[in-house]
C-alpha positions as CSV (number, residue, x, y, z in Angstrom):
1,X,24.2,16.5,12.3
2,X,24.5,12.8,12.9
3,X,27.0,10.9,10.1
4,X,24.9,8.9,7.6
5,X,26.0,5.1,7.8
6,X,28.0,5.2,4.8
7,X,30.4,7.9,6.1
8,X,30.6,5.8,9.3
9,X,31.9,2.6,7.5
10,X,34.2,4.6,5.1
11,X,35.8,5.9,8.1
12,X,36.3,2.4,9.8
13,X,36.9,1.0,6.5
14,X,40.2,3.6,6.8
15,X,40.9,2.9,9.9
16,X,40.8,-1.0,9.2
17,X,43.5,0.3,6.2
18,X,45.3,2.1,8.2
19,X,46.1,-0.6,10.7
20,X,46.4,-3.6,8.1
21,X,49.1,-1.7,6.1
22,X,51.1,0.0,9.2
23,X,50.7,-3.1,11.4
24,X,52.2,-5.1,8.3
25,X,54.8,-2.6,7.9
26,X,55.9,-2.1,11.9
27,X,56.0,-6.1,11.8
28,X,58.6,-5.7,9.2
29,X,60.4,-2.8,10.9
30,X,60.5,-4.5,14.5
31,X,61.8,-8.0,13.1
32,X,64.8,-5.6,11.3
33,X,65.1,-3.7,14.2
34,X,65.8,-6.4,16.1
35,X,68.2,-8.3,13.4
36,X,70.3,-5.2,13.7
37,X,70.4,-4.5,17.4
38,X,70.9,-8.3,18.4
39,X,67.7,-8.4,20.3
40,X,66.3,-10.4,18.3
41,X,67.2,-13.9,20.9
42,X,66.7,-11.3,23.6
43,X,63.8,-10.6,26.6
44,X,63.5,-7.1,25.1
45,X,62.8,-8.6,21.8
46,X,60.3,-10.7,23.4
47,X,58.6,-7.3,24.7
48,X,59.6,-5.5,21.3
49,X,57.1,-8.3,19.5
50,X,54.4,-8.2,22.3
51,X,54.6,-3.9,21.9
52,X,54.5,-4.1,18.4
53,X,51.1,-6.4,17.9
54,X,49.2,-4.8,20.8
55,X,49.9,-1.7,19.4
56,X,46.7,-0.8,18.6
57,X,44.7,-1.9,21.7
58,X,46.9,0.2,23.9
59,X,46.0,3.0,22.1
60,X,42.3,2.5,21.2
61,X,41.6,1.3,24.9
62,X,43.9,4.7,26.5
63,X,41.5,7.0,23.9
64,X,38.4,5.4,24.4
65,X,39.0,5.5,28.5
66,X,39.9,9.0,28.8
67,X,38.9,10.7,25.7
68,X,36.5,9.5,23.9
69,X,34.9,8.4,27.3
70,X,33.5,5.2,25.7
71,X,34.6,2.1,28.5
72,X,32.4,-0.6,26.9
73,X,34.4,0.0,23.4
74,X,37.7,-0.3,25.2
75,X,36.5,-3.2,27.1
76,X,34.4,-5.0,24.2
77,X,38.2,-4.1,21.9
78,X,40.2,-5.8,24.8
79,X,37.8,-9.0,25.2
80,X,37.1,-9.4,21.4
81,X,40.3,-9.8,20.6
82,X,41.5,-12.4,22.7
83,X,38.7,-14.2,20.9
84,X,40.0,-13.3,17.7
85,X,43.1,-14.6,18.8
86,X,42.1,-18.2,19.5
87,X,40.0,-18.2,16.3
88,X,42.7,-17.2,14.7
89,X,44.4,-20.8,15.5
90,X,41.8,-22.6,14.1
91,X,41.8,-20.3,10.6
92,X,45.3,-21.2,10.0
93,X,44.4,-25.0,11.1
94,X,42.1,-25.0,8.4
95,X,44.6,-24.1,5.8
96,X,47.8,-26.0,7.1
97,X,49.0,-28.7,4.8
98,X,51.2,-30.5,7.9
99,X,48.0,-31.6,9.8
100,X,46.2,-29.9,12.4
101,X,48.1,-27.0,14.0
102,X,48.2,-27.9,18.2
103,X,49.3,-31.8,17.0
104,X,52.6,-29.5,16.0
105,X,52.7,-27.4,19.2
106,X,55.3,-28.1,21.8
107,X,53.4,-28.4,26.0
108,X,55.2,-25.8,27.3
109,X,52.4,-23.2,25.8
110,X,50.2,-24.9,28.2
111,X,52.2,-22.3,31.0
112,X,51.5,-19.3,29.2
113,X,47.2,-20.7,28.5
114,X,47.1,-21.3,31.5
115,X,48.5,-17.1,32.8
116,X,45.8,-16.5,30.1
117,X,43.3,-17.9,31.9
118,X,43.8,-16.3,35.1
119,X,44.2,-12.9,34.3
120,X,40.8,-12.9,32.0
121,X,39.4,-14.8,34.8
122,X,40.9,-11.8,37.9
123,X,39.4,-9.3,35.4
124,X,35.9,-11.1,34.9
125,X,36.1,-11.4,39.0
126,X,36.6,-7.5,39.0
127,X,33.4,-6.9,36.8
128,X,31.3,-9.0,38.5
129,X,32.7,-7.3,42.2
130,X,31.9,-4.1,40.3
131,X,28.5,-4.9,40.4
132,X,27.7,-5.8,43.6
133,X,29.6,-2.6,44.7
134,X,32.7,-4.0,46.0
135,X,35.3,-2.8,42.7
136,X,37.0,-0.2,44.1
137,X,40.0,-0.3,45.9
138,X,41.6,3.4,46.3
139,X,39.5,6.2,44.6
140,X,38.6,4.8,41.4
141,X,41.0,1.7,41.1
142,X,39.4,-1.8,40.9
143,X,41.3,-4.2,43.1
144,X,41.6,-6.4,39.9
145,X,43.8,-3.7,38.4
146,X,47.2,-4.9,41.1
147,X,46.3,-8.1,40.7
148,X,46.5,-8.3,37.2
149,X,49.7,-6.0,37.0
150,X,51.2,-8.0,39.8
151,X,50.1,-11.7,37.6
152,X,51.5,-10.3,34.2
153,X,54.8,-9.6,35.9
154,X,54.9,-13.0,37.7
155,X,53.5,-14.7,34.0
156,X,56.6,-12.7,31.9
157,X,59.3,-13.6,34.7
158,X,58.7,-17.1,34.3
159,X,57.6,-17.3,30.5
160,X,60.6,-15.3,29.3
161,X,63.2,-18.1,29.1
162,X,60.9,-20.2,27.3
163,X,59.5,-17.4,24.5
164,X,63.1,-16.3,24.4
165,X,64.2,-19.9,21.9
166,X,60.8,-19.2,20.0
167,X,61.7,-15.3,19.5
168,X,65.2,-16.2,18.2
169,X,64.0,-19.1,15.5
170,X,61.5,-16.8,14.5
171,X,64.3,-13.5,14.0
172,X,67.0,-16.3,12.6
173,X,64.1,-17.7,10.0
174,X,62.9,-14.5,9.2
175,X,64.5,-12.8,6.7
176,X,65.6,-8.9,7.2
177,X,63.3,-7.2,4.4
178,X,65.9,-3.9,5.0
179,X,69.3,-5.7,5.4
180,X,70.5,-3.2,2.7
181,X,69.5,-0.3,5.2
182,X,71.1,1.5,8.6
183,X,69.4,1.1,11.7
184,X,68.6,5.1,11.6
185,X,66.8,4.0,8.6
186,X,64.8,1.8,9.9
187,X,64.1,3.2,13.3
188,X,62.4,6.4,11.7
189,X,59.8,4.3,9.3
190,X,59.2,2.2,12.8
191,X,58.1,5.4,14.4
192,X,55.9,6.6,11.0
193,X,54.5,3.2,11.3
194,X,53.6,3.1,14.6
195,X,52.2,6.7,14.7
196,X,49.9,5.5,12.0
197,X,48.7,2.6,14.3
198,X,48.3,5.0,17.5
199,X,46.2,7.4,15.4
200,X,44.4,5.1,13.8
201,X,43.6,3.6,17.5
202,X,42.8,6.9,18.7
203,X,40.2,7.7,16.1
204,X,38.6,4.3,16.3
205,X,36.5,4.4,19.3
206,X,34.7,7.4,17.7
207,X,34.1,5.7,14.7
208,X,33.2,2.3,17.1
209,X,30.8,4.6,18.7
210,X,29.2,6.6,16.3
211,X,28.7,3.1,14.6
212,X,26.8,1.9,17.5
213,X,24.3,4.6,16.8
214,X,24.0,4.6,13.2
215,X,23.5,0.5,13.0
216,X,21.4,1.0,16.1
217,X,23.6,-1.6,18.2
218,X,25.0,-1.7,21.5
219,X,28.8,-0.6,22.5
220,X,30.2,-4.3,23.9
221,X,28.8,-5.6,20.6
222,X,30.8,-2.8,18.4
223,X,33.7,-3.2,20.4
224,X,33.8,-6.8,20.6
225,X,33.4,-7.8,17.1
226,X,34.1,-4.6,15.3
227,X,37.0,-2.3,17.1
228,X,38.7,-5.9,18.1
229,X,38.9,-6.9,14.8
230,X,40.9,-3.9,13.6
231,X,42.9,-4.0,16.1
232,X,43.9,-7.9,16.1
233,X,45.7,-7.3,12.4
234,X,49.3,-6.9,13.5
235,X,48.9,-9.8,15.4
236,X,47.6,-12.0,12.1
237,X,51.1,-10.4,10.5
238,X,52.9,-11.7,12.9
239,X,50.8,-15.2,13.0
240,X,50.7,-15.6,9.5
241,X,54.5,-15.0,9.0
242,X,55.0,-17.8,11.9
243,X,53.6,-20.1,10.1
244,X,54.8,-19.7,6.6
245,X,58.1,-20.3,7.9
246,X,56.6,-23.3,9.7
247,X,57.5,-22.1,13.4
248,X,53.9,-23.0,14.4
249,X,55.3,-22.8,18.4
250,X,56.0,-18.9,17.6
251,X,52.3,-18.2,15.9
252,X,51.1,-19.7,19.0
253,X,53.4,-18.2,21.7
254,X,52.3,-15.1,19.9
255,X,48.8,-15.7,20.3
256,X,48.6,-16.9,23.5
257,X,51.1,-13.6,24.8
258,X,49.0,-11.5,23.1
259,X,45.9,-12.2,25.1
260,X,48.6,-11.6,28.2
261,X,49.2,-8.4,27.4
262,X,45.4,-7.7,26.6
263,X,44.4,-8.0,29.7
264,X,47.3,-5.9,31.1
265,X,45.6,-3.1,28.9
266,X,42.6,-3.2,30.7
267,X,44.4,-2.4,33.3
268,X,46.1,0.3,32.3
269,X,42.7,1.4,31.3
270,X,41.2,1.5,34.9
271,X,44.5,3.3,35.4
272,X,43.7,6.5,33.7
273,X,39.8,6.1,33.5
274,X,38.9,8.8,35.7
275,X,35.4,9.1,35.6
276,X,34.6,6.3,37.9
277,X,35.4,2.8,37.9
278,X,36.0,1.3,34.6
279,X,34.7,-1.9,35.7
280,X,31.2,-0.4,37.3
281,X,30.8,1.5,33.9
282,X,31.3,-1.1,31.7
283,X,28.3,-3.9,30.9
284,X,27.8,-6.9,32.2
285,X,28.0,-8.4,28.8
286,X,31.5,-8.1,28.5
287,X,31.4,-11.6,30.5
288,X,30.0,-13.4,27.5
289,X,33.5,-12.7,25.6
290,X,35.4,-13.0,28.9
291,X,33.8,-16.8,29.4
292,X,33.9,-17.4,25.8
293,X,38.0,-16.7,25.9
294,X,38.6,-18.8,28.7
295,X,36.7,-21.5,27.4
296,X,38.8,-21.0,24.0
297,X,41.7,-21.2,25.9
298,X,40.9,-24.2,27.5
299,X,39.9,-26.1,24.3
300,X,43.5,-25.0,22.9
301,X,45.3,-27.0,26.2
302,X,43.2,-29.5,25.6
303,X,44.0,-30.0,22.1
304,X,48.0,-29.3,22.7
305,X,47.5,-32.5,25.4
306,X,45.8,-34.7,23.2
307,X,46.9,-33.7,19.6
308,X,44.6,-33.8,17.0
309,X,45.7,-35.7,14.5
310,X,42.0,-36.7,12.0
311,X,40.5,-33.4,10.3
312,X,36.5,-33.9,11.1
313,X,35.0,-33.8,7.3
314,X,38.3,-33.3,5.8
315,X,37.8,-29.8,7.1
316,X,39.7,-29.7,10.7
317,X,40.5,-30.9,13.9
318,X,37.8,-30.9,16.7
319,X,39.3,-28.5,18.1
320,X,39.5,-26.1,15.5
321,X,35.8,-26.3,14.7
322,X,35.1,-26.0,18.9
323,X,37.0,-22.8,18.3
324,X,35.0,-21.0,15.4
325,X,32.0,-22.6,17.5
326,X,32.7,-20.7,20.3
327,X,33.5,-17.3,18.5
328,X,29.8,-17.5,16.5
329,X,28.1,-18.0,19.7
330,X,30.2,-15.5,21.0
331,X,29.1,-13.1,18.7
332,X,25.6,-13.9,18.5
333,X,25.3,-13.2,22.2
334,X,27.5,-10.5,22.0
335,X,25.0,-9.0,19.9
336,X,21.9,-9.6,22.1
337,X,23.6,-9.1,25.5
338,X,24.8,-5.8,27.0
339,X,23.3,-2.2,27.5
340,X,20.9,-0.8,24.8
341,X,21.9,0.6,21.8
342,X,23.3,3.9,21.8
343,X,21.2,6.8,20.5
């Protein structure tokens, strides 16, 4: 017996909960965390943050790739939220009082775009290879899958000493909600936290796909707009506390790393898909978003470059509006490109 379409959306509505409220918490519990350790200044608190927010990809894209056996949700999850990332730049543009949010941000974020763009780029390269036959490299492994290990290692090596200044203003702004408690503490309501996350992430590409069929849509569309947006929470924590403390360079470090380590997930995804090649058994549709985020990307260089400084309409910057442009369109295609609806 199929689940009507109002137990469907009660159970994503959960999920959606879940995630908001953990993702909130393990924010809070990672910035302690690393307070009390002394990481906060440190490369491992760098990779504590990037763990923390991507949380819930890594574990919706593992479970939907081996599980749940549902590729084009993990995909469409990975892909959509990048774009919710970018978007999410031009949401808090809109409500910044200082004046348009990349006139604030320093160039150097321009290195890390720029790692963005190539590794969604390798991995849109590997989809397209995967259809003219050519993905695999060793049984089921895309040759995209070392590349992109092999370009996130080269992009973290070189970015580190720059996020590293970003990470410590943000840990020495932030205030240690739990200063009154022991590290012990602490560490335990991390792990309850993030065990929320990881099941929420591993129920969600069931619910992502049994939504598919009752709304009668296709998977990269659920994925993309749906499972990413549940699963990009943590990272509007972390943004949104970046930005009421006015560190604008760490909400967009963290933006811009987060798409890094997205595309590292898909990765790992080809990793322990074994029913084939991920790429080969994903759609073609997943380009739209893959185009969409690189174009995003490139709108955000451009606007760090030339720093938009007038708000069009009194609304905001060029670029900002460019952004929600792009992830409308995105989603509009999204919806009317890829395989056909699940039933």
């Amino acid at each position: 017996m199929e689940p009507t379409a109002a137990v469907v959306w009660t159970q994503y509505g959960l999920c959606v909960l879940a995630i908001g409220i953990a993702g909130v918490k393990l924010t809070d519990y990672g910035d302690s965390i690393a307070d009390k350790t002394g990481m906060g200044g440190s490369w491992v608190g760098l990779v504590l943050i990037a763990t923390v927010t991507s949380l819930p990809e890594l574990a919706t894209g593992i479970t939907a790739a081996t599980v749940a056996m549902v590729p084009d949700i993990a995909a469409g999850d990975i892909y959509g939220s990048c774009v919710y990332n970018l978007v999410l730049l031009a949401v808090l543009d809109l409500f910044s009082r200082r004046g348009p949010i990349l006139s604030r941000v320093q160039r150097q974020h321009v290195m890390t775009a720029g790692f963005g763009i190539l590794l969604i780029s390798i991995s849109g390269l590997a989809l397209l290879a995967s259809k003219a036959g050519l993905s695999t490299l060793a049984g089921h492994l895309s040759w995209g899958t070392p590349a992109i290990l092999v370009v996130y290692a080269v992009a973290i090596r070189t970015l580190h000493g720059y996020q590293e200044e970003e990470v410590e203003e943000f840990a020495d702004q932030e205030p240690d909600r739990y200063a009154e408690h022991s590290l012990k503490w602490v560490a335990r309501r991390y792990g309850i936290a993030a065990s929320v996350v990881v099941l929420a992430g591993i129920a969600l590409p069931y619910v992502s796909e049994d939504l598919a069929v009752v709304m009668d849509w296709n998977q990269s569309f659920t994925g993309t707009l749906f499972t990413a947006l549940s699963t990009s929470l943590p990272e509007l924590v972390v943004t949104l506390a970046a930005l009421r403390l006015g560190a604008v360079d760490m909400a967009a470090g963290n933006v811009l790393g987060s798409n890094l380590f997205n595309i590292l997930v898909l990765a790992i995804d080809d990793l322990v898909y074994t029913q084939g090649s991920f790429f080969a058994d994903i759609s073609e549709g997943h380009l739209v978003s893959a185009f969409t985020a690189v174009a995003m990307t490139g709108i955000v260089v451009a606007g760090i470059y030339y720093r938009p400084r007038i708000r069009v309409l009194g609304i905001g910057s060029w670029a900002s509006l460019a952004l929600i442009g792009l992830f409308v369109l995105n989603a509009w295609l999204s919806f009317h490109i890829g395989e056909p609806p699940v039933h």
